[in-house]
C-alpha positions in Angstrom: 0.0 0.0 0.0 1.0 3.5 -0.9 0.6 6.4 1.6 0.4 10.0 0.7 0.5 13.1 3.2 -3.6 14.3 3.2 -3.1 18.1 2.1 -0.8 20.4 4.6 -1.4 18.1 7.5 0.5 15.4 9.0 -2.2 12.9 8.6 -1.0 9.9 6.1 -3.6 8.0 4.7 -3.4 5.1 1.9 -4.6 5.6 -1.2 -7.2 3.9 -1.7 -10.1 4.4 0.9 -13.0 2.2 1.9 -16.5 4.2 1.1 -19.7 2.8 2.9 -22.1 4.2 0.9 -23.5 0.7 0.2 -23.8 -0.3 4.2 -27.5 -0.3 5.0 -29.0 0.4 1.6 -32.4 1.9 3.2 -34.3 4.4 0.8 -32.5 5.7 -2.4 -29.7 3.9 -1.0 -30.7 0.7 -1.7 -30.3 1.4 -5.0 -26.2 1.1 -4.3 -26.3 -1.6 -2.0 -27.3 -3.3 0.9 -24.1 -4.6 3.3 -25.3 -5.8 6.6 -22.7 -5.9 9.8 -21.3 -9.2 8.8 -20.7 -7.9 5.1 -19.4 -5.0 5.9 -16.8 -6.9 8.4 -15.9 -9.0 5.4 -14.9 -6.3 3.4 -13.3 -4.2 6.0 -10.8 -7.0 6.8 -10.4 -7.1 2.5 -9.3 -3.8 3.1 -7.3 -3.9 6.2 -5.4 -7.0 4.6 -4.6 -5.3 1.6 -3.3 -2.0 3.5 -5.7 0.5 3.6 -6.2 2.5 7.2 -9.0 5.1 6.0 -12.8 4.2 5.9 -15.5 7.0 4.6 -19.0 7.3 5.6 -21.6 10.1 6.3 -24.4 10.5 8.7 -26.7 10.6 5.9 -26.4 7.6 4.6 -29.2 5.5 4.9 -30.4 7.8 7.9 -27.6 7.0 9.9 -27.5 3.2 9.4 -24.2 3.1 7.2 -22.3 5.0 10.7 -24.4 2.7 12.4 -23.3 -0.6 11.0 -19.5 0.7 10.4 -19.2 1.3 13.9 -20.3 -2.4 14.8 -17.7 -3.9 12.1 -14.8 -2.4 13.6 -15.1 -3.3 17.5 -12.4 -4.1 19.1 -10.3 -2.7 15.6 -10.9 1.2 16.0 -6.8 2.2 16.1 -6.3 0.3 13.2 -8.5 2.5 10.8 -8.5 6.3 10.5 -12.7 7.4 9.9 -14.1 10.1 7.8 -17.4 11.5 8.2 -19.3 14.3 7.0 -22.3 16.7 8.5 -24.9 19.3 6.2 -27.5 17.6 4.4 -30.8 16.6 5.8 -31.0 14.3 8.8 -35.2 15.0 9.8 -37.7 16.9 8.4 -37.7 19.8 10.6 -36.3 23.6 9.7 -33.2 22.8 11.7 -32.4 19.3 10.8 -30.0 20.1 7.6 -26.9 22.8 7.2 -24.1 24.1 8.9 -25.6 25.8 11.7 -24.0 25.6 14.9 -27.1 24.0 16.4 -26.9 21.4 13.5 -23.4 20.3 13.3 -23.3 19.8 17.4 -26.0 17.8 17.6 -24.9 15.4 14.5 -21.2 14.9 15.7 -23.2 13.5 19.0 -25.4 11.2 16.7 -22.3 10.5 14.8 -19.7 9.6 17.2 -22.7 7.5 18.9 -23.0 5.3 15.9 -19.2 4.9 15.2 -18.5 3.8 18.7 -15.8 6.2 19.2 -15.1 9.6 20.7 -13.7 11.2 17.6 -13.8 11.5 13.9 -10.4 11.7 12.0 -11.8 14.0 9.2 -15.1 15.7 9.4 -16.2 17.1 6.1 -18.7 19.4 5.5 -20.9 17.7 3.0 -22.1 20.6 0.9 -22.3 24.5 0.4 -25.1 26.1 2.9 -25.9 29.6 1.6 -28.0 30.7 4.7 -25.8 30.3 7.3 -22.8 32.5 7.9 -19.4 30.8 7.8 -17.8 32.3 10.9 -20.9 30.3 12.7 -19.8 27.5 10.6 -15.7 27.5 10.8 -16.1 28.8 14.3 -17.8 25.4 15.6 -16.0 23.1 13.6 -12.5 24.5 15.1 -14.3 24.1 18.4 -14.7 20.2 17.7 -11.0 20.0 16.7 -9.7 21.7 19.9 -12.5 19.9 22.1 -10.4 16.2 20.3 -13.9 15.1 19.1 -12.9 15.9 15.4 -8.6 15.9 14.2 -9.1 17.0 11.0 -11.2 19.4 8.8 -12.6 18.4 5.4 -14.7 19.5 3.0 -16.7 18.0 -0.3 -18.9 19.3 -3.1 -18.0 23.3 -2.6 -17.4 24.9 -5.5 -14.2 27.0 -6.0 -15.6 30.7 -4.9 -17.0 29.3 -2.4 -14.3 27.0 -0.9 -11.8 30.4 -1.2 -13.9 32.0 0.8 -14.6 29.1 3.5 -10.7 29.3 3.2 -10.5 33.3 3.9 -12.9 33.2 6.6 -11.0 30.8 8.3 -7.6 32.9 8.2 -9.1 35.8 8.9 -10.9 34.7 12.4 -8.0 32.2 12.9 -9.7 29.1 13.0 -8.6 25.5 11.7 -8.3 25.1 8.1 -9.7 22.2 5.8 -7.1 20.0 5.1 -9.6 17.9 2.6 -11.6 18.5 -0.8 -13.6 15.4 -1.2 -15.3 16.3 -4.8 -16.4 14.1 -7.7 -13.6 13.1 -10.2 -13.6 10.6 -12.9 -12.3 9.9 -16.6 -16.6 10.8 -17.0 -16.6 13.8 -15.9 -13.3 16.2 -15.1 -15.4 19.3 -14.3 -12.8 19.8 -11.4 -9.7 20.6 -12.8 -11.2 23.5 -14.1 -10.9 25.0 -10.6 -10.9 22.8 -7.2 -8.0 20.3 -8.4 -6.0 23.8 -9.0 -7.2 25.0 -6.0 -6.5 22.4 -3.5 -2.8 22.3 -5.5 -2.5 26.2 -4.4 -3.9 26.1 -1.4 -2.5 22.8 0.3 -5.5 20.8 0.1 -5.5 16.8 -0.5 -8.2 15.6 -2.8 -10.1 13.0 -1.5 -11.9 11.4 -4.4 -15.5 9.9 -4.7 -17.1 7.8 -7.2 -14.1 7.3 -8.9 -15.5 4.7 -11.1 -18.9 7.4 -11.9 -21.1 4.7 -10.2 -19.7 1.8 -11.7 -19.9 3.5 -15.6 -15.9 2.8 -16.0 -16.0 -0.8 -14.5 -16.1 -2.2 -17.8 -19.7 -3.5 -17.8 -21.4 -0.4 -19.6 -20.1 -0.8 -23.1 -21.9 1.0 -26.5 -24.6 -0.9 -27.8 -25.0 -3.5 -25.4 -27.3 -3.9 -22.3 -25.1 -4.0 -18.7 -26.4 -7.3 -16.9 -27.2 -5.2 -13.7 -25.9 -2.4 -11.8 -27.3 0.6 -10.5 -27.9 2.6 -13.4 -30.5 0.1 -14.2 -32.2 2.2 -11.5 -33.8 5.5 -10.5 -30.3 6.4 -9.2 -29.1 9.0 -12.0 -25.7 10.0 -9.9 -23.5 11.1 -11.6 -25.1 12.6 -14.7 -23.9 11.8 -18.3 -23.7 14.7 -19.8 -22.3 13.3 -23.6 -22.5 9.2 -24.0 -20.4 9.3 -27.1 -17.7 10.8 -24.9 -18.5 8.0 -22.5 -18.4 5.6 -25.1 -15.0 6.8 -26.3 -13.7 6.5 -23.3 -14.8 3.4 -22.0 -13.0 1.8 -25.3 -9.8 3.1 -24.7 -9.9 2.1 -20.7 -11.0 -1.0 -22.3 -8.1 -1.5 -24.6 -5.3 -0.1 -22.3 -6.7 -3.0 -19.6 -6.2 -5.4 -21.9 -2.3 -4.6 -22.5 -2.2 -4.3 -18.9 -3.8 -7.5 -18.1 -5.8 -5.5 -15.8 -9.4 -4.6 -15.4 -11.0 -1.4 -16.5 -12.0 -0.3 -13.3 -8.1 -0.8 -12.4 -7.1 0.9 -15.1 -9.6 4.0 -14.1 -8.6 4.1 -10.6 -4.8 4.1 -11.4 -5.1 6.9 -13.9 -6.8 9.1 -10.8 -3.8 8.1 -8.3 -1.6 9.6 -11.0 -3.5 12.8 -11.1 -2.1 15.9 -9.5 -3.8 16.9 -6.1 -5.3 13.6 -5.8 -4.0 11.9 -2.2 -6.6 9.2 -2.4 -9.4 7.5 -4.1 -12.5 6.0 -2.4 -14.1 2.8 -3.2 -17.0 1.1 -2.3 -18.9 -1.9 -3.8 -21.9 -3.9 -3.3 -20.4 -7.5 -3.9 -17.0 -8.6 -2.2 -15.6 -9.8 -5.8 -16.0 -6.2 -6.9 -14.0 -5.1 -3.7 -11.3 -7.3 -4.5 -11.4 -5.8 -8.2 -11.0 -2.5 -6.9 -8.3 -3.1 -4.6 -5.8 -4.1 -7.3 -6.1 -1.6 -9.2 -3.0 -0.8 -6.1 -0.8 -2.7 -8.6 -1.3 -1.2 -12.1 0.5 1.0 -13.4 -0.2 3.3 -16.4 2.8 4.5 -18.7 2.5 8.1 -20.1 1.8 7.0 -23.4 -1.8 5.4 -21.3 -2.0 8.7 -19.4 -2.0 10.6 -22.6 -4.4 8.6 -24.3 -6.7 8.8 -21.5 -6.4 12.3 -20.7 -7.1 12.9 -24.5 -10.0 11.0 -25.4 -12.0 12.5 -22.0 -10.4 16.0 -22.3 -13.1 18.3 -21.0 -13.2 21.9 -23.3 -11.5 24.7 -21.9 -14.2 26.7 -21.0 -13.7 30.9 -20.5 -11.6 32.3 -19.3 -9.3 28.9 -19.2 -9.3 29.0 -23.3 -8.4 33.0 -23.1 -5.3 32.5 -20.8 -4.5 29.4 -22.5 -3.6 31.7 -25.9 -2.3 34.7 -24.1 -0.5 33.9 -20.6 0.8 30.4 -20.9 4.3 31.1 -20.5 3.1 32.0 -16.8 1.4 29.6 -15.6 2.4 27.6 -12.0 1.7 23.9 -11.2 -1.7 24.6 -10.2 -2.6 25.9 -13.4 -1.2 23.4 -15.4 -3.7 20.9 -13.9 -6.0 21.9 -15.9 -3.5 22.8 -18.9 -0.7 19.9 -19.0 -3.3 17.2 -20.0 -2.9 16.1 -23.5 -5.7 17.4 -25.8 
């Protein structure tokens, strides 16, 4: 197992992370999966076995039952596993049961670390933007959980790049702890984010923390043009993430396809690898609703893509370089630093 340093802290966390999105499967979530406890301790010691020390979940997740049954698999196990966790979206129905109040985010690390079993989180990310309530209330509570020991670590997922500046600036400014995380969506699908938080969390010392790496099972090999996938979830109502072009997709899928096969390696391997060579990225998180797709997952630990693979990859899912990326890419080239060339090095 490789470890990488998670942003500008001193955490170290392995590459590949266990997601638990599939633990529970109550709701819309069943559309993903349905791991009991004695599942989810089978794949938990896959993934201790093969190396990995960081496990993801949310209090949202099947209304708490994902924490729920994550905190039963690891008994007796906690210091061997580093646990992420997150706090915004809705956890009730009433006015106060969602966002990043301080009223909200105290009461859910209670529910939280009551489900896990332990007195502390690793990483707590905020799970989305809130609009309505003012960050100081926000950052201001969340650096009270750090120096109260029930959170270590900061994180944040699914901000956009205005707003996760200013998250950042507020924090500065009033002194408070810093994210050290950008969980966000990145895939060979979809690379909205290099057009600003990958160069973002380059600049300002943020690890990425990847989910649905595989775009909900789309680059696992099993979608392929013009034939009908045997099962999976987008079979279902579950439309997460959106394809937005399914030539593109298409195009895509083929060349993971064919650069697999010279690899002896599987596609989602081969998609996986090509986001641990990504700038930014500290870690990709995996999940799975059969143990066999686990394992599949966790191998992708010994691929490894030459540039020539990189380049065809990063050509055939190029997203366009939208304004003013396209404007500086034909007048102030010459200046650009690392974080810009996220976006710009790619072969196109």
């Amino acid at each position: 197992m490789e470890f990488r340093q998670l942003g500008r802290s001193g955490l170290r966390v392995s590459v590949l992370a266990m997601g638990t999105m599939t633990f529970g499967g109550s709701d819309v979530f069943g559309n993903v999966g349905h791991t009991d406890v004695a599942g989810a301790r089978r794949q938990i010691d896959m993934c201790l076995d093969a190396g990995v020390n960081l496990v993801d979940t949310a209090n949202m997740y099947s209304a708490g039952a994902a924490e729920d049954i994550l905190g039963q698999a690891i008994a007796g196990r906690r210091d061997r596993v580093l646990l992420s966790s997150k706090v915004r979206l809705p956890m009730g129905e009433g006015p106060n049961d969602e966002g990043l109040s301080r009223s909200h985010i105290l009461e859910q690390i209670e529910g939280t670390l009551r489900r896990l079993r332990t007195d502390h989180v690793d990483i707590y990310h905020v799970h989305q933007w809130d609009g309505l309530t003012p960050l100081e209330e926000t950052l201001e509570t969340l650096d009270l959980l750090v120096r109260s020991g029930k959170v270590r670590y900061l994180g944040v997922s699914n901000y956009s790049g205005w707003q996760l500046m200013k998250a950042l600036c507020v924090a500065d400014t009033h002194g408070c702890q810093r994210f050290v995380s950008n969980q966000i969506y990145y895939s060979l699908e979809s690379r909205d984010a290099e057009y600003e938080l990958v160069p973002l969390s380059l600049d300002q010392g943020l690890g990425i923390m990847v989910w649905s790496p595989l775009a909900g099972g789309l680059l696992s090999g099993k979608y392929r043009r013009g034939q009908d996938a045997p099962d999976g979830r987008h079979l279902t109502e579950w439309s997460e993430p959106p394809v937005r072009n399914e030539d593109k997709l298409y195009d895509t899928i083929e060349t993971v396809v064919d650069i697999a096969s010279a690899h002896d390696a599987s596609p989602a391997q081969v998609s996986l690898a090509y986001l641990l060579a990504k700038p930014g990225v500290t870690c990709v998180v995996v999940g799975a609703r059969k143990d066999e797709q686990l394992a599949d997952n966790l191998g992708a630990l010994h691929v490894r893509l030459a540039d020539e693979d990189v380049d065809r990859l990063d050509r055939v899912s190029a997203p366009d370089l939208i304004y003013p990326h396209w404007h500086q890419a034909d007048l102030v080239a010459g200046r650009f630093s690392e974080a810009d060339l996220a976006l710009h090095r790619p072969a196109r």
